[in-house]
C-alpha positions in Angstrom: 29.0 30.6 13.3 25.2 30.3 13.1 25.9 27.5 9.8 28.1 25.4 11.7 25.8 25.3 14.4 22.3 24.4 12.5 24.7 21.9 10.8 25.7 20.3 14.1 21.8 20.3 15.5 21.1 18.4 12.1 23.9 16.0 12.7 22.7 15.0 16.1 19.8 12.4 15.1 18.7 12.3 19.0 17.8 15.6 19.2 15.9 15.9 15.6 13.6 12.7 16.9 13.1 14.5 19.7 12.4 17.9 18.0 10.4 15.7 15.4 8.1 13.8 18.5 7.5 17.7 19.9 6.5 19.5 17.0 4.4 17.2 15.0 2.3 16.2 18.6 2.1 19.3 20.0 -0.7 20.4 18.9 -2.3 16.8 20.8 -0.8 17.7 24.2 -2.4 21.1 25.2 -0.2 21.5 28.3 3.3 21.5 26.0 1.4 24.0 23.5 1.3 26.2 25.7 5.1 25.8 27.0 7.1 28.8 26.4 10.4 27.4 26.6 12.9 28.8 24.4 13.2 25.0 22.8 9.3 25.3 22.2 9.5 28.6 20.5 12.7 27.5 18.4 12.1 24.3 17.8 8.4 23.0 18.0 6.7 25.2 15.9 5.3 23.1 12.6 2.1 22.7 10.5 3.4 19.6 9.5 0.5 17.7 10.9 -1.1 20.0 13.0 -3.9 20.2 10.5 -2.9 16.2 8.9 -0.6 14.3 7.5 -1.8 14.7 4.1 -1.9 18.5 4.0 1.6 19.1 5.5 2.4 17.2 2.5 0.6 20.1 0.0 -0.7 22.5 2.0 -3.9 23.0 0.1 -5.4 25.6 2.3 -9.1 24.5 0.9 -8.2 21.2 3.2 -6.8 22.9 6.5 -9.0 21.0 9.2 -7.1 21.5 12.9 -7.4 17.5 14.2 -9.3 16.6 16.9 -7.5 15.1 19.8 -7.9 11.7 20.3 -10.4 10.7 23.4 -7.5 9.1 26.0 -8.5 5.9 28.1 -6.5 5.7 31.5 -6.9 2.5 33.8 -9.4 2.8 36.2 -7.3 1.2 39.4 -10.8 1.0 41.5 -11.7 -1.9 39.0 -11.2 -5.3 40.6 -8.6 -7.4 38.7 -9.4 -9.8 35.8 -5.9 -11.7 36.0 -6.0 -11.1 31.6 -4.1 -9.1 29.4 -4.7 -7.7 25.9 -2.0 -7.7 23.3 -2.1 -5.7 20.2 -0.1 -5.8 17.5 -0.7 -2.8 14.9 -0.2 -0.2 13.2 -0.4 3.9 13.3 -4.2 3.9 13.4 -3.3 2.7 17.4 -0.1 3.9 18.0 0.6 6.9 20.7 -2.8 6.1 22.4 -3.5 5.3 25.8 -5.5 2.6 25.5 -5.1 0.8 29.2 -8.8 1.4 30.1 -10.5 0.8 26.6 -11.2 -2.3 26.4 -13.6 -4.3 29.2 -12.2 -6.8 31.4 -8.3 -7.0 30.7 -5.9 -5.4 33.5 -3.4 -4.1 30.9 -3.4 -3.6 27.2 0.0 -4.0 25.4 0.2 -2.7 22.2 3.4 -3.1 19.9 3.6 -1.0 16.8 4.7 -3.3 13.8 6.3 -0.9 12.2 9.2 -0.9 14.4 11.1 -4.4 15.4 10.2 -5.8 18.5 10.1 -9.2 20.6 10.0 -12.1 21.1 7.2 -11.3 23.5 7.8 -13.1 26.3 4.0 -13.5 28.0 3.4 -13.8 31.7 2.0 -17.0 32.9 0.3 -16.4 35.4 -2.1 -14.0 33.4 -4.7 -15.6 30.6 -3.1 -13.6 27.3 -5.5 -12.3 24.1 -4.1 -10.8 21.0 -5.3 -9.0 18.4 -3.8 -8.6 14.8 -5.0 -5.1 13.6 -4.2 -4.0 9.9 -5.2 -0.7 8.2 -6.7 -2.3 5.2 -3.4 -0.9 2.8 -1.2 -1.9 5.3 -2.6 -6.0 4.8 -1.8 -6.3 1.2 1.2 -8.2 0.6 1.3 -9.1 4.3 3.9 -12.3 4.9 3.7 -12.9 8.6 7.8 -14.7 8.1 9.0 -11.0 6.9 7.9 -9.1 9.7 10.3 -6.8 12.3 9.0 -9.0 15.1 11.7 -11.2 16.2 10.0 -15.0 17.1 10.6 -17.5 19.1 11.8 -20.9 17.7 10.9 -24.5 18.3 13.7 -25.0 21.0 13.0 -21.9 22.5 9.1 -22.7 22.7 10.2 -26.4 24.3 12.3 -24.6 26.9 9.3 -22.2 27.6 11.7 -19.2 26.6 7.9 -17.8 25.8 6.7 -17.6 29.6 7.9 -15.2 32.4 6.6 -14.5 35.8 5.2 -10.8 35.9 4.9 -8.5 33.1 8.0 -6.9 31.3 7.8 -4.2 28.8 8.4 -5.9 25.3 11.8 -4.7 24.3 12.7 -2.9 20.8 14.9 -5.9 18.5 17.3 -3.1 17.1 20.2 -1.8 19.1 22.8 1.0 18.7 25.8 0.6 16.6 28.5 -2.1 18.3 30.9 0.4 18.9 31.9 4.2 19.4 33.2 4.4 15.6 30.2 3.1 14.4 28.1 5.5 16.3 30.3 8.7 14.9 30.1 7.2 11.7 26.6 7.4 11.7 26.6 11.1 13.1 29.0 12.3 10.5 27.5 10.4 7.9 24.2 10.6 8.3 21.8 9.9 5.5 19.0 11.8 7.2 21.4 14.9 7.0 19.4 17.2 3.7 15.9 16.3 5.6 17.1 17.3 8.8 18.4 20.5 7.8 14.9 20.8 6.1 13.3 20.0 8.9 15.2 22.9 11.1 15.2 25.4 8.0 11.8 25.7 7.0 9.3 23.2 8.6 8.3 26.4 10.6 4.5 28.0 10.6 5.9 30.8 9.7 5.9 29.6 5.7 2.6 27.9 5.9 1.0 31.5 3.7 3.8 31.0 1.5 3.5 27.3 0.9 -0.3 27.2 0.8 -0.1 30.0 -2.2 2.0 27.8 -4.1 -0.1 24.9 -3.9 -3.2 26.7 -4.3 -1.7 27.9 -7.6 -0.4 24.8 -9.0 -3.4 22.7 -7.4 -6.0 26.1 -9.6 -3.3 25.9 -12.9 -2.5 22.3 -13.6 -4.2 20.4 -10.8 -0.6 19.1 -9.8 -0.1 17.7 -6.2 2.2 15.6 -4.6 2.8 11.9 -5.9 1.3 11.1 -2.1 -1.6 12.8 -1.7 -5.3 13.0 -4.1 -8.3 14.5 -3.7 -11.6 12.8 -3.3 -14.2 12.8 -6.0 -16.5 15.1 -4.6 -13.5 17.2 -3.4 -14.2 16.6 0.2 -11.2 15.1 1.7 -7.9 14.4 0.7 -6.9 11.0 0.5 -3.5 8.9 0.3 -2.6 8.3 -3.6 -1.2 4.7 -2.4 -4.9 3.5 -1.6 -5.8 4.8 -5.2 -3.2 4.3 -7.4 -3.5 0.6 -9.1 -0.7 0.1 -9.8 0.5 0.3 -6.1 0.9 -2.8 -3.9 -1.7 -0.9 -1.3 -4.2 0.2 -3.5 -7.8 -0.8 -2.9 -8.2 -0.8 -6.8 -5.5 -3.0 -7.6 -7.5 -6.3 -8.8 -6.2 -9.0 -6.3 -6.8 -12.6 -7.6 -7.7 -15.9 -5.5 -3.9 -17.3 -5.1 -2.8 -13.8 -4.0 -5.3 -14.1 -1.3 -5.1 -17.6 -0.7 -1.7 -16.4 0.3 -2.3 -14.0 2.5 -5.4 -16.3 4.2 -2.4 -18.7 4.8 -0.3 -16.2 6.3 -2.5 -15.0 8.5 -3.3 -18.5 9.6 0.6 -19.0 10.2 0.0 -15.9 12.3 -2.6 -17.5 14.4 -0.5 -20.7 14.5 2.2 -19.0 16.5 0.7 -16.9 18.7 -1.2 -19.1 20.0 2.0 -21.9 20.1 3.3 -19.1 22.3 0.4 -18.5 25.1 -2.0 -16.8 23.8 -5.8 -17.9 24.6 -7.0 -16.0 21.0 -5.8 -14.6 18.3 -8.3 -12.0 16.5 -8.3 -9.8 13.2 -9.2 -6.6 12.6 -9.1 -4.6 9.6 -9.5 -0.6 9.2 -10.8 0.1 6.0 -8.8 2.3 4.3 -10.6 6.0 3.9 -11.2 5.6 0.3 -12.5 2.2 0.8 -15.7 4.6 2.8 -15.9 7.2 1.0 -15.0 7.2 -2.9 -14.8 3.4 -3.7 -16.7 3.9 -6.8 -14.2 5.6 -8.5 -12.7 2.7 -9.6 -13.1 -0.5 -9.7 -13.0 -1.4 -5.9 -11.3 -5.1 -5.3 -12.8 -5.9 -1.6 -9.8 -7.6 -0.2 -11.3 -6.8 3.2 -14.1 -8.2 3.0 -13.0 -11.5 1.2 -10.0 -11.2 4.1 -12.9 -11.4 7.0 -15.5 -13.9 4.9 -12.5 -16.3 4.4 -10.2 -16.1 7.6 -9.7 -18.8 10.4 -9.6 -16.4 12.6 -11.8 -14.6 14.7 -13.3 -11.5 13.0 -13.7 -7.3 14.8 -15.2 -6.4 12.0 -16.3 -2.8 11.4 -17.0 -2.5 7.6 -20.6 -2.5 7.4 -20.8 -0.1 10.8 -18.6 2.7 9.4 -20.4 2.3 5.8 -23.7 3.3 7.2 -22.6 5.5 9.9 -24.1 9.1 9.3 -21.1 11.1 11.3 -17.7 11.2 9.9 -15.2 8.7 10.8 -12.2 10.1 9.5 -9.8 13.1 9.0 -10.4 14.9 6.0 -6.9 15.9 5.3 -5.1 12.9 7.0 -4.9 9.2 6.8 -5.7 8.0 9.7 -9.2 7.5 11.5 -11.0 10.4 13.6 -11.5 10.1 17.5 -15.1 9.0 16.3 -13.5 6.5 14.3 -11.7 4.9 16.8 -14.1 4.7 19.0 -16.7 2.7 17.4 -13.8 0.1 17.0 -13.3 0.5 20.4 -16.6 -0.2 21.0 -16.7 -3.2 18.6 -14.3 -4.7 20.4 -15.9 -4.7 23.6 -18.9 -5.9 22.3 -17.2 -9.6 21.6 -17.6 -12.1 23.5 -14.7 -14.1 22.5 -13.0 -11.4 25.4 -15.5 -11.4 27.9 -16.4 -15.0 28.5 -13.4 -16.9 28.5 
């Protein structure tokens, strides 16, 4: 009885997001960590990434840092209004932030994860509009603005002013559910998450992290194996995403990237800037993380310095924070994950707001 109902729970995709969304973020929302709901002590108990993404990939205990929570920004409503609005379209260095009350001057801040489809955005005209186009430095190799999730407007629509609406209105997701109810038990009964999610309910629990950190801390001391995602620094300080290493991947900062490939992507970002500003908005500005590695161990390879040619070379407006995160003294990111610390993110937040491309217009 107990099978057939862990295999039902794994069958219902709904509920695994949702137990997915509480146990990997718990550990960033004090007030449901300490909930003591029979869900949260089932279901929301995961080292997964309380301690980063890249060591609930190998638990290497020697790299078992608890993250910091991210510094939250709420909207100060005493402010007197501005009449502007900040668009950002990004990735996860940004996403599941509040950033309303970040950035100076702008009323709201709308940002849209790229990852996921979304759009057309439909921007309110009676507000001036500002975007900014931010890429974690892996995430801008190979970037083709025509291949993106984000549904566009076309040339009729733009003539009919499809692009403008009175007020603001939450940008909508482009992907629906399935057309009909057979599609939708299709998709339950079949679903091709199913050996994850039972995974994921099985033994994603804390109470294997000892187990699974004395396997890795035996392979890691035997044959220095890990998983194909995740290295080690050179001075074994951090761990680091293999991708941004690895040459021979599409992301890696020590790929060798030559001047038509990034001819290309200078045009593609200019196609970028092209339609968003076709569509309303009053700027369109770039700004690129640098990966981790890019910081800290570029000199293990050759390093090919597509960010920096990327900001030396654009049309567009640069944020740039290379040269501020290469001589700052404190750490500005997670030792055993990929993203950016909360001291990371807010020197970029502060970069921003130091531009005056946003506060003179």
């Amino acid at each position: 009885m107990g099978s057939v109902a862990i295999l039902l729970t794994a069958m219902n995709q709904s509920f695994i997001n949702k137990v997915k969304q509480d146990r990997y973020f718990d550990h960033l929302t004090p007030e449901e960590a300490t909930n003591h709901s029979f869900y949260h002590k089932v279901f929301v108990r995961s080292d997964h990434w309380r301690y980063g993404d890249l060591y609930g990939l190998c638990f290497l205990p020697a790299y078992k840092f608890k993250l910091e929570p991210f510094r939250k920004y709420p909207h100060n409503d005493k402010l007197a209004g501005t009449n502007r609005v900040l668009y950002i379209i990004g990735d996860s260095y940004l996403a599941d932030k509040e950033l309303d009350g970040a950035f100076k001057g702008f009323d709201r801040v709308v940002f849209l994860d790229d990852r996921f489809p979304f759009g057309p955005l439909a921007l309110d005209s009676n507000k001036q509009n500002f975007l900014i186009l931010e890429f974690a430095e892996r995430n801008l190799n190979g970037y083709d603005f025509k291949k993106t999730s984000e549904a566009k407007w076309t040339s009729a629509d733009l003539e009919g002013k499809l692009n403008f609406q009175t007020g603001y209105q939450p940008v909508s997701g482009a992907a629906g559910l399935p057309a009909n109810l057979w599609e939708r038990i299709n998709r339950i009964l079949f679903n091709k998450d199913l050996s994850r999610n039972l995974e994921l309910l099985l033994f994603d629990d804390r109470a294997f992290t000892p187990l699974k950190e004395m396997k890795a801390a035996f392979n890691y001391k035997i044959t220095g194996s890990l998983p194909k995602e995740v290295a080690v620094s050179t001075d074994k300080s951090r761990l680091l995403m293999n991708a941004t290493i690895d040459p021979g991947n599409k992301q890696s900062a020590f790929r060798q990237i030559g001047s038509e490939e990034l001819d290309g992507l200078l045009g593609n970002l200019q196609q970028a800037q092209q339609y968003y500003r076709a569509i309303g908005f009053k700027t369109v500005s770039l700004a690129i993380i640098p990966n981790p590695v890019s910081i800290y161990d570029a000199k293990r390879m050759t390093y090919n310095h597509l960010l920096e040619r990327v900001e030396k070379k654009t049309t567009l407006p640069v944020i740039s924070i290379w040269d501020d995160f290469k001589k700052a003294p404190q750490n500005l990111y997670y030792r055993s994950d990929t993203h950016w610390n909360p001291s990371g993110m807010d020197s970029w937040i502060t970069e921003v707001n130091k531009k005056q491309i946003y506060r003179n217009l």
